[in-house]
Biopython code that builds the backbone (N, CA, C, O; Angstrom):
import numpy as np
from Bio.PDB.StructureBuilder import StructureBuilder

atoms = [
    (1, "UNK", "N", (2.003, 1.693, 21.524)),
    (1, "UNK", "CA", (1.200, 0.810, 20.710)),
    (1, "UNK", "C", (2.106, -0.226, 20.036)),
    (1, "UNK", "O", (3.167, 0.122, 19.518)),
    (2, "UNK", "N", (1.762, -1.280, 20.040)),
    (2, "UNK", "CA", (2.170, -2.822, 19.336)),
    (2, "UNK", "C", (2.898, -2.503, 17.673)),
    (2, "UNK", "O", (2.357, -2.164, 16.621)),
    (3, "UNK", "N", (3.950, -2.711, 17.924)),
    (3, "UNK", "CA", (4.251, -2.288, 16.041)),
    (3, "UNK", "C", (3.671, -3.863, 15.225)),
    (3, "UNK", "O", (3.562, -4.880, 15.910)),
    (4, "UNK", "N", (3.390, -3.871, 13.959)),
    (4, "UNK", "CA", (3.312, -5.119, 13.592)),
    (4, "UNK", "C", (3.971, -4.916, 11.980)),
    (4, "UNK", "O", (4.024, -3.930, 11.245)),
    (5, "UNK", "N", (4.371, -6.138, 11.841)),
    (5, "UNK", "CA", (4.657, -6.396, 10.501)),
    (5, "UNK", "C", (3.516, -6.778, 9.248)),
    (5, "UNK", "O", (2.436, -7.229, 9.628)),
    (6, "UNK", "N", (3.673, -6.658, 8.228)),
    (6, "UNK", "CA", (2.765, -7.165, 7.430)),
    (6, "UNK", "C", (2.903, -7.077, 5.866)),
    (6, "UNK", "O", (4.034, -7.203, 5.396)),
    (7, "UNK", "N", (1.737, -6.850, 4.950)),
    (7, "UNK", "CA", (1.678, -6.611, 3.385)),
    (7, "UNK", "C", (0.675, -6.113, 3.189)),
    (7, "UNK", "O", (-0.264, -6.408, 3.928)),
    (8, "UNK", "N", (0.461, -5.034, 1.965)),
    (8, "UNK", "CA", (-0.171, -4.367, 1.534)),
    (8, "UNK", "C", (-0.239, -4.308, 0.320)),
    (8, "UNK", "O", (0.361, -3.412, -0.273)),
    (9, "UNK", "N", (-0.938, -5.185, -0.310)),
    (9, "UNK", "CA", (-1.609, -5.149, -1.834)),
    (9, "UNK", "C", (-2.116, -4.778, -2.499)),
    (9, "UNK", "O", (-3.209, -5.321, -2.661)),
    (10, "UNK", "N", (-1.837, -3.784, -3.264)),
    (10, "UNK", "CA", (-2.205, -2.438, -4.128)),
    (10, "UNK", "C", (-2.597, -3.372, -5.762)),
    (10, "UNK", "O", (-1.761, -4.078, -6.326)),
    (11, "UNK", "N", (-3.751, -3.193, -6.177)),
    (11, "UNK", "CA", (-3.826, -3.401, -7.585)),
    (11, "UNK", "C", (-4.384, -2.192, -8.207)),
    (11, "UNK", "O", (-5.604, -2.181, -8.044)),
    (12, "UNK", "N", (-4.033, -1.355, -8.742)),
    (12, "UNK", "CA", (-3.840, -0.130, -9.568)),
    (12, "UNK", "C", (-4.553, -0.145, -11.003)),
    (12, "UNK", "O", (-4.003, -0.741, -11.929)),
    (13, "UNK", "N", (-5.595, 0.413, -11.160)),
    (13, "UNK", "CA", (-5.816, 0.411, -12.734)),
    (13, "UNK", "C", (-5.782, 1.786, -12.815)),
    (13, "UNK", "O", (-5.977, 2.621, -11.931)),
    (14, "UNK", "N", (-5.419, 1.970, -14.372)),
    (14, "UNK", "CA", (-5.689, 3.822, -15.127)),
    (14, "UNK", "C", (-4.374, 4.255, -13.852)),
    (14, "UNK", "O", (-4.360, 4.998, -12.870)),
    (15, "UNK", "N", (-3.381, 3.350, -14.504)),
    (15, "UNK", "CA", (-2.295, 3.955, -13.152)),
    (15, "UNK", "C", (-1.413, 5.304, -13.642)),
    (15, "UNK", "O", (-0.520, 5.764, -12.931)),
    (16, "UNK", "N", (-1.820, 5.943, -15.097)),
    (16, "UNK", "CA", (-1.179, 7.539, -15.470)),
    (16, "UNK", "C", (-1.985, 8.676, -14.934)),
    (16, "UNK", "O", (-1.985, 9.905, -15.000)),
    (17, "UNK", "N", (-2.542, 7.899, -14.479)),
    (17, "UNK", "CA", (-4.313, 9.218, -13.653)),
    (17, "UNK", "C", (-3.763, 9.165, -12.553)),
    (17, "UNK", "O", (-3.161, 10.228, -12.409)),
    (18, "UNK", "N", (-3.605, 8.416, -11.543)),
    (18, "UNK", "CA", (-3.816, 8.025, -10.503)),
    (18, "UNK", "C", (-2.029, 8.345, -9.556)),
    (18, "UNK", "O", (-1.770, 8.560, -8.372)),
    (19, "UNK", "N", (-1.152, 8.227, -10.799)),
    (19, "UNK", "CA", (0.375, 8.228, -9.653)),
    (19, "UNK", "C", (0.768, 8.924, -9.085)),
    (19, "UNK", "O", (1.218, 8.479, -8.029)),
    (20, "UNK", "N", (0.913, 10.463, -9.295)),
    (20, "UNK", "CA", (0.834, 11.703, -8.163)),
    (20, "UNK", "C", (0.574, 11.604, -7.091)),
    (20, "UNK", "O", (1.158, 12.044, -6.101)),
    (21, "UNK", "N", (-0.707, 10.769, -7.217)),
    (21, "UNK", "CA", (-1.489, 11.088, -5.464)),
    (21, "UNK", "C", (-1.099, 9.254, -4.665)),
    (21, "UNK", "O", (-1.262, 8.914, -3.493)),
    (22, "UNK", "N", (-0.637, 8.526, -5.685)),
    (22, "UNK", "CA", (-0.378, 7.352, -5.077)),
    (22, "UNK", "C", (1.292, 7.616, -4.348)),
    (22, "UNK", "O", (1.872, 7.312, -3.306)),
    (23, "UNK", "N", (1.593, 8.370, -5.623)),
    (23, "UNK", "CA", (3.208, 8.405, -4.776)),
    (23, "UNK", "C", (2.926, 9.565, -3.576)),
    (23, "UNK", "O", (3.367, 9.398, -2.439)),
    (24, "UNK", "N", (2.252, 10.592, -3.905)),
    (24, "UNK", "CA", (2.371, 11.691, -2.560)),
    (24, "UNK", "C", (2.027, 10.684, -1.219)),
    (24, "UNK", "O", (2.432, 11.118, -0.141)),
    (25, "UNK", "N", (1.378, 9.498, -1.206)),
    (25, "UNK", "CA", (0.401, 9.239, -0.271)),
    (25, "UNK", "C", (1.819, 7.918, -0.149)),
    (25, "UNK", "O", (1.899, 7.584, 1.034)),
    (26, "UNK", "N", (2.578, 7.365, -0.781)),
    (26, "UNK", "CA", (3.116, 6.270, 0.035)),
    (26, "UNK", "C", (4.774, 7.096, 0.187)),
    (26, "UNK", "O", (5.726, 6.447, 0.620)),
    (27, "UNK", "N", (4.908, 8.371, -0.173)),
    (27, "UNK", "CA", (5.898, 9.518, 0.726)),
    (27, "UNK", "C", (5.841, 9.368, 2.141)),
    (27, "UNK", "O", (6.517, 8.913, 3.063)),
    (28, "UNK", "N", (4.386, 10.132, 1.862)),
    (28, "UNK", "CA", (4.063, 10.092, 3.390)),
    (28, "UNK", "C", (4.112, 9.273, 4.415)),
    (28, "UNK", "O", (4.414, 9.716, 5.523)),
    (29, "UNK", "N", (3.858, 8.091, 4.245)),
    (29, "UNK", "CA", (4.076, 7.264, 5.013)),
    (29, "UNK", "C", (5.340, 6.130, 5.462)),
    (29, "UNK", "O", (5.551, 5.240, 6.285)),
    (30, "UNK", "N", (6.055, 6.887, 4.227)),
    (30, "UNK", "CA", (7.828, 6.521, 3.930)),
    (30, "UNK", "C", (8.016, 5.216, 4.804)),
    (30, "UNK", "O", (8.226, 4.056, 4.450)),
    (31, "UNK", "N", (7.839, 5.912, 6.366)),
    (31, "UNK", "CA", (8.763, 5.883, 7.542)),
    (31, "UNK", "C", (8.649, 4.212, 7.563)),
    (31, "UNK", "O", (9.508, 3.372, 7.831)),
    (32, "UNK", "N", (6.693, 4.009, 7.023)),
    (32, "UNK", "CA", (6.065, 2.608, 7.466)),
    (32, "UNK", "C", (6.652, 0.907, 6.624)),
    (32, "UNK", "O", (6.581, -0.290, 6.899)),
    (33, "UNK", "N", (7.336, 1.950, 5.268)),
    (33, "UNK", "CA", (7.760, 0.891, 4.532)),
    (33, "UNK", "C", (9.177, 0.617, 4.466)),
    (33, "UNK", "O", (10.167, 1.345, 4.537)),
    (34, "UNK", "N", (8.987, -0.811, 4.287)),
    (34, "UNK", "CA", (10.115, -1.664, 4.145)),
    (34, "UNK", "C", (10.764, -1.835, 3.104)),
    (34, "UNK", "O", (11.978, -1.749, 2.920)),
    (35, "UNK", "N", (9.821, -2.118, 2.305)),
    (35, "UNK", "CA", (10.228, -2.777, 0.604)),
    (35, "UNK", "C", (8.867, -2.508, -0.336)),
    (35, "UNK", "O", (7.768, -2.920, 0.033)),
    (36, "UNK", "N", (9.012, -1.938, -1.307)),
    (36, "UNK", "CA", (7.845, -1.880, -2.482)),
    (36, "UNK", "C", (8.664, -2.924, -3.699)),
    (36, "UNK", "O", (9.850, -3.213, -3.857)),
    (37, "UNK", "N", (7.441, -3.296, -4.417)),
    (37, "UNK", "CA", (7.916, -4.073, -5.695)),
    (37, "UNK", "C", (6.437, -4.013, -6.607)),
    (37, "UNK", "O", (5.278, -4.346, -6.362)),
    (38, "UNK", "N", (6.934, -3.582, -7.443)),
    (38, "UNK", "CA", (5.397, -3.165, -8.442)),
    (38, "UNK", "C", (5.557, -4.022, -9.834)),
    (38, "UNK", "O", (6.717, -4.139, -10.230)),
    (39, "UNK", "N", (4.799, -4.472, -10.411)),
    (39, "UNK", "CA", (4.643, -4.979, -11.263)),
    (39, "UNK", "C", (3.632, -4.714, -12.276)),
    (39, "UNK", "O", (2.692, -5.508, -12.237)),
    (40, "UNK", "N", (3.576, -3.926, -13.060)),
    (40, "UNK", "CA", (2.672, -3.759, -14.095)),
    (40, "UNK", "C", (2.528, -4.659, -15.333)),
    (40, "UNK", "O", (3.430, -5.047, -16.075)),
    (41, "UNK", "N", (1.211, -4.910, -15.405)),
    (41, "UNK", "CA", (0.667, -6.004, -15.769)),
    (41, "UNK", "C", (-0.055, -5.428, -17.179)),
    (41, "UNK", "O", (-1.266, -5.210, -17.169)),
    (42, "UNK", "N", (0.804, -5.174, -18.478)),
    (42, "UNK", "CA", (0.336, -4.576, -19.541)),
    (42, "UNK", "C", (-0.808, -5.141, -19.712)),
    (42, "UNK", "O", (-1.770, -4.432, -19.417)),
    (43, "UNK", "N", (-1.111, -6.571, -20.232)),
    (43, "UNK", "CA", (-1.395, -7.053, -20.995)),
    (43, "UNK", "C", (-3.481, -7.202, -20.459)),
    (43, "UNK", "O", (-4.427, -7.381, -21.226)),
    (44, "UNK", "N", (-3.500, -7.049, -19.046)),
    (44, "UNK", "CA", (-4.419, -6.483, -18.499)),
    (44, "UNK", "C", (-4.859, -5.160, -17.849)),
    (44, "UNK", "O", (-5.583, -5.104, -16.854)),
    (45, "UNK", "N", (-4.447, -4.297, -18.384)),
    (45, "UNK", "CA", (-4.146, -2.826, -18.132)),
    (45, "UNK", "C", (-4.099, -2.485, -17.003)),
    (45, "UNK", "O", (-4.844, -1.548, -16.718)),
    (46, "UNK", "N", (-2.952, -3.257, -15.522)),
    (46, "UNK", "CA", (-3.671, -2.796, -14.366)),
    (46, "UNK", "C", (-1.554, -2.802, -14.035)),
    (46, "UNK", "O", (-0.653, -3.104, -14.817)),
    (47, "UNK", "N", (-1.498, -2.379, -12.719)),
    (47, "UNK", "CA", (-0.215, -2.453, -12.076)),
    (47, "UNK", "C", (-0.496, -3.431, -10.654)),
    (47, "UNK", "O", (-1.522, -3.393, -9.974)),
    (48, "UNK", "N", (0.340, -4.037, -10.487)),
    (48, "UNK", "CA", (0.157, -4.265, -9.132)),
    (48, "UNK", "C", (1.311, -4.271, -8.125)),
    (48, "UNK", "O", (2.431, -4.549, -8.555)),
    (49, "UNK", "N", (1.196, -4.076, -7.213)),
    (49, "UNK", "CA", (2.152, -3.614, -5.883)),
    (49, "UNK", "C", (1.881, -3.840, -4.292)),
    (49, "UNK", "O", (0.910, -3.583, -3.581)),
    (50, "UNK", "N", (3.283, -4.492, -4.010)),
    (50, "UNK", "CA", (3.457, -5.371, -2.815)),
    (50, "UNK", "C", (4.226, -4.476, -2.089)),
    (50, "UNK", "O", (5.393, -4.199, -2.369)),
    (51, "UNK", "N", (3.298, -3.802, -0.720)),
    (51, "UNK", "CA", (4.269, -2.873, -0.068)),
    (51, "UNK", "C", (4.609, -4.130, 1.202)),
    (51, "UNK", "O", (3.732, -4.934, 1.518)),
    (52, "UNK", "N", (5.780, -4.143, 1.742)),
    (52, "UNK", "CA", (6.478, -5.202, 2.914)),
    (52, "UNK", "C", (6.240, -3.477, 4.167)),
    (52, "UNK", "O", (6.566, -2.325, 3.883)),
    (53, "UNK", "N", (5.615, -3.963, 5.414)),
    (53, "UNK", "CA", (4.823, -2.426, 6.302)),
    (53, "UNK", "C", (5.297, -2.844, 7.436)),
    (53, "UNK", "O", (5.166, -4.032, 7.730)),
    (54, "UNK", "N", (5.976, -1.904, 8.344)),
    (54, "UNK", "CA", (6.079, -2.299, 9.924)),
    (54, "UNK", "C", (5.648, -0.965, 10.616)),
    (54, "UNK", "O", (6.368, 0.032, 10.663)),
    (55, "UNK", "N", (4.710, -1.035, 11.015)),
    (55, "UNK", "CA", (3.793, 0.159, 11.935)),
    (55, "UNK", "C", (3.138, -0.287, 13.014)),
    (55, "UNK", "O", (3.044, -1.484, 13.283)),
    (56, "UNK", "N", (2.491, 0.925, 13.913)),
    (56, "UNK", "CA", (1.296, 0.316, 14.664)),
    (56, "UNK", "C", (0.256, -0.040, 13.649)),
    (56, "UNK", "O", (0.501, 0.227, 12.473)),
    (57, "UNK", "N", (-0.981, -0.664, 13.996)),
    (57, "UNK", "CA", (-2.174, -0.769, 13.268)),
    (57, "UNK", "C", (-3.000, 0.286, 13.037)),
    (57, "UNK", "O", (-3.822, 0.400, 12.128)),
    (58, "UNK", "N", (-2.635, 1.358, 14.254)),
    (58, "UNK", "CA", (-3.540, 2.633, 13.567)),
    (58, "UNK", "C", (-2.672, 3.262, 12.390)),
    (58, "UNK", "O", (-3.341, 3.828, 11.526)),
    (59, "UNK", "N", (-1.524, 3.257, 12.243)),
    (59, "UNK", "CA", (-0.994, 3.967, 11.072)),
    (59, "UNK", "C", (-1.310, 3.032, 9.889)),
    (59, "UNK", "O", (-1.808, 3.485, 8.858)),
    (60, "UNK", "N", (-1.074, 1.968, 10.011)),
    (60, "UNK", "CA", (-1.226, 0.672, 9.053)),
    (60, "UNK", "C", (-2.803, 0.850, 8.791)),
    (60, "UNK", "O", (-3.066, 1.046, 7.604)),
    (61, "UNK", "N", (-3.538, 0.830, 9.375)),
    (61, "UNK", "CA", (-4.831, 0.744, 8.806)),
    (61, "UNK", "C", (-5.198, 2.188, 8.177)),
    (61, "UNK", "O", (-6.022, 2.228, 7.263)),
    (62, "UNK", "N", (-4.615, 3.335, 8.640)),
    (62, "UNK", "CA", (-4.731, 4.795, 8.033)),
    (62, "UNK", "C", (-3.999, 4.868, 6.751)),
    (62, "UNK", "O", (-4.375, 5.695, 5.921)),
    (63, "UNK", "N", (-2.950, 4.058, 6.487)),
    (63, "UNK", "CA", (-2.453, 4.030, 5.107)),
    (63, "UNK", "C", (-2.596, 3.175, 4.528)),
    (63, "UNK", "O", (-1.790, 3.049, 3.607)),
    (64, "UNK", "N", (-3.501, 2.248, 4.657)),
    (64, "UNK", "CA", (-4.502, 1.136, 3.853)),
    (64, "UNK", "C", (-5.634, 1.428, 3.145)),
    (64, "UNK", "O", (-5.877, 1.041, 2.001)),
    (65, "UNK", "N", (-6.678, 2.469, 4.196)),
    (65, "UNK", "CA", (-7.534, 2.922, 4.346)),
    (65, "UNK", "C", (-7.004, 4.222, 3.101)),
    (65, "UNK", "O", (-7.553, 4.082, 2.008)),
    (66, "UNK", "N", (-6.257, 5.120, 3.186)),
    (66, "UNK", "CA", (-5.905, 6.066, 2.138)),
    (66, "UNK", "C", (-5.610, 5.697, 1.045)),
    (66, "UNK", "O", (-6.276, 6.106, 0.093)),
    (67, "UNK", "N", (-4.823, 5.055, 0.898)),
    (67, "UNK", "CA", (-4.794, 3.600, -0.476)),
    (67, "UNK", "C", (-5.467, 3.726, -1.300)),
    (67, "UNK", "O", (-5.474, 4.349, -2.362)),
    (68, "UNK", "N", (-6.588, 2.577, -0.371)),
    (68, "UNK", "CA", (-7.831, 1.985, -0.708)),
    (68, "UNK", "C", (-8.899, 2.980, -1.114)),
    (68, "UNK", "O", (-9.848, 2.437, -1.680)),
    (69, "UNK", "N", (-9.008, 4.456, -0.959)),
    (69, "UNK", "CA", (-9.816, 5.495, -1.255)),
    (69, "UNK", "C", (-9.400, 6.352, -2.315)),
    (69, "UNK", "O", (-10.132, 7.233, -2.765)),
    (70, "UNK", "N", (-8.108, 6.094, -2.778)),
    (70, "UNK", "CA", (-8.085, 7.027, -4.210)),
    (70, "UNK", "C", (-8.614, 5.887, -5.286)),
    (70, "UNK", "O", (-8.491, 4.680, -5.076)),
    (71, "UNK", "N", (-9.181, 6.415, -6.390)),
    (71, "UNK", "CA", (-9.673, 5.774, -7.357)),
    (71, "UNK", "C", (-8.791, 4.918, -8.057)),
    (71, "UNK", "O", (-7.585, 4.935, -8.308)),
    (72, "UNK", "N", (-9.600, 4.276, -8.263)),
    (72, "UNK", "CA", (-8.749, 3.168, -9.172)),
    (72, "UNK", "C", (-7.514, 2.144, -8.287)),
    (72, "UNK", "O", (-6.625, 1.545, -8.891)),
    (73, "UNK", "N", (-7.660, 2.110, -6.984)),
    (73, "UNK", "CA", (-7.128, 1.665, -6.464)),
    (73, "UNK", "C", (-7.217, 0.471, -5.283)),
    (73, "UNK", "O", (-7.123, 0.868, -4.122)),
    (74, "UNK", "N", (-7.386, -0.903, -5.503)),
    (74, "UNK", "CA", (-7.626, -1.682, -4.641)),
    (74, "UNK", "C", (-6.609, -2.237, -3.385)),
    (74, "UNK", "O", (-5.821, -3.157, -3.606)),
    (75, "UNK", "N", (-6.684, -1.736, -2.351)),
    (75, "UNK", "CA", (-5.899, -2.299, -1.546)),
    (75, "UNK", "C", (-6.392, -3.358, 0.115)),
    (75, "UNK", "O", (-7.202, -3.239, 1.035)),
    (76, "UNK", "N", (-5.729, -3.961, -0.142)),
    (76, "UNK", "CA", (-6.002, -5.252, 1.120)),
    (76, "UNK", "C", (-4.496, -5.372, 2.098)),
    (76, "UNK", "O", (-3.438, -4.807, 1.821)),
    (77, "UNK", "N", (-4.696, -6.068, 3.026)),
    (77, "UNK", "CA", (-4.219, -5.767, 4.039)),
    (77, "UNK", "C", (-3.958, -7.056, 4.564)),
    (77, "UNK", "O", (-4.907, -7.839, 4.566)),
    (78, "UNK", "N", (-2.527, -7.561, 5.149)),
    (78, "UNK", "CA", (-2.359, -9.011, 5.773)),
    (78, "UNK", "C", (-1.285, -8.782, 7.002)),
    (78, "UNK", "O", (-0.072, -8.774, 6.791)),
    (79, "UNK", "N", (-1.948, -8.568, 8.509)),
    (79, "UNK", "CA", (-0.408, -8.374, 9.110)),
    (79, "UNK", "C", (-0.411, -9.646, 10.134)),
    (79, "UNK", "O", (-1.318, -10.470, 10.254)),
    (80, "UNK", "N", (1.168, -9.589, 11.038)),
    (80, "UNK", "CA", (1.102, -10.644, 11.927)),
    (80, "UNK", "C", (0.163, -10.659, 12.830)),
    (80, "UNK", "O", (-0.764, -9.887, 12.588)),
    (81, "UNK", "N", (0.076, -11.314, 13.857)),
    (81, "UNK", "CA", (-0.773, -11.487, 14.655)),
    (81, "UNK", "C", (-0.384, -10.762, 16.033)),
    (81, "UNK", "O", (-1.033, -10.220, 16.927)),
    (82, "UNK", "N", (0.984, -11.005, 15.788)),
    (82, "UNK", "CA", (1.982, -10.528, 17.369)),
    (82, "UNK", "C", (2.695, -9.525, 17.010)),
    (82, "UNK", "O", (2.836, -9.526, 15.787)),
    (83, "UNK", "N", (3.254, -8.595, 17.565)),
    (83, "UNK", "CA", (4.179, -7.578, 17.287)),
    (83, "UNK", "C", (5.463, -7.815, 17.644)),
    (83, "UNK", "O", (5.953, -8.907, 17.356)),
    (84, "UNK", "N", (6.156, -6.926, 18.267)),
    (84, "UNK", "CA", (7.344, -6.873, 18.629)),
    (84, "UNK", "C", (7.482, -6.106, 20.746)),
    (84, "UNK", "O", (8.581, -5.981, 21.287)),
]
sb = StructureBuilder()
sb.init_structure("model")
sb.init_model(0)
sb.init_chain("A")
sb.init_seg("    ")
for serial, (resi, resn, name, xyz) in enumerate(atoms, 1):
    if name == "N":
        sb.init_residue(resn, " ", resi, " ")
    sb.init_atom(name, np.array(xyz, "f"), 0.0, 1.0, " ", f" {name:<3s}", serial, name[0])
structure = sb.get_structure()
């Protein structure tokens, strides 16, 4: 399967509830990331986080998709068009 590059945009609210299962869940998928950079955003009570991803699209969309399903957690998805 096609590896592709891309980004994964996590905006996080109630992020002291929520980090256990955010970190167990981007462990897991270690292998897929490149670079994280998080930024918590006091002053609107939310975090936000830029994962840099090189996977196939079924793993990429399975750890988008897991993301995107714990609470409090919005994630979107931008990859290349072409792989490698």
């Amino acid at each position: 399967m096609e590896q592709r590059l891309g980004v994964i945009g996590l905006v996080v609210e109630a992020r002291e509830k929520i980090c256990d299962c955010l970190n167990a869940v981007l462990s897991d998928y270690g292998h897929m990331i490149v670079g994280r950079m998080g930024i918590p955003y006091r002053e609107r009570g939310v975090s936000v986080i830029a994962l840099i991803v090189d996977g196939n699209t079924d793993e990429l969309g399975a750890l988008s998709g897991k993301l995107g399903s714990l609470p409090g957690v919005t994630a979107k998805i931008a990859l290349t068009k072409t792989g490698k």
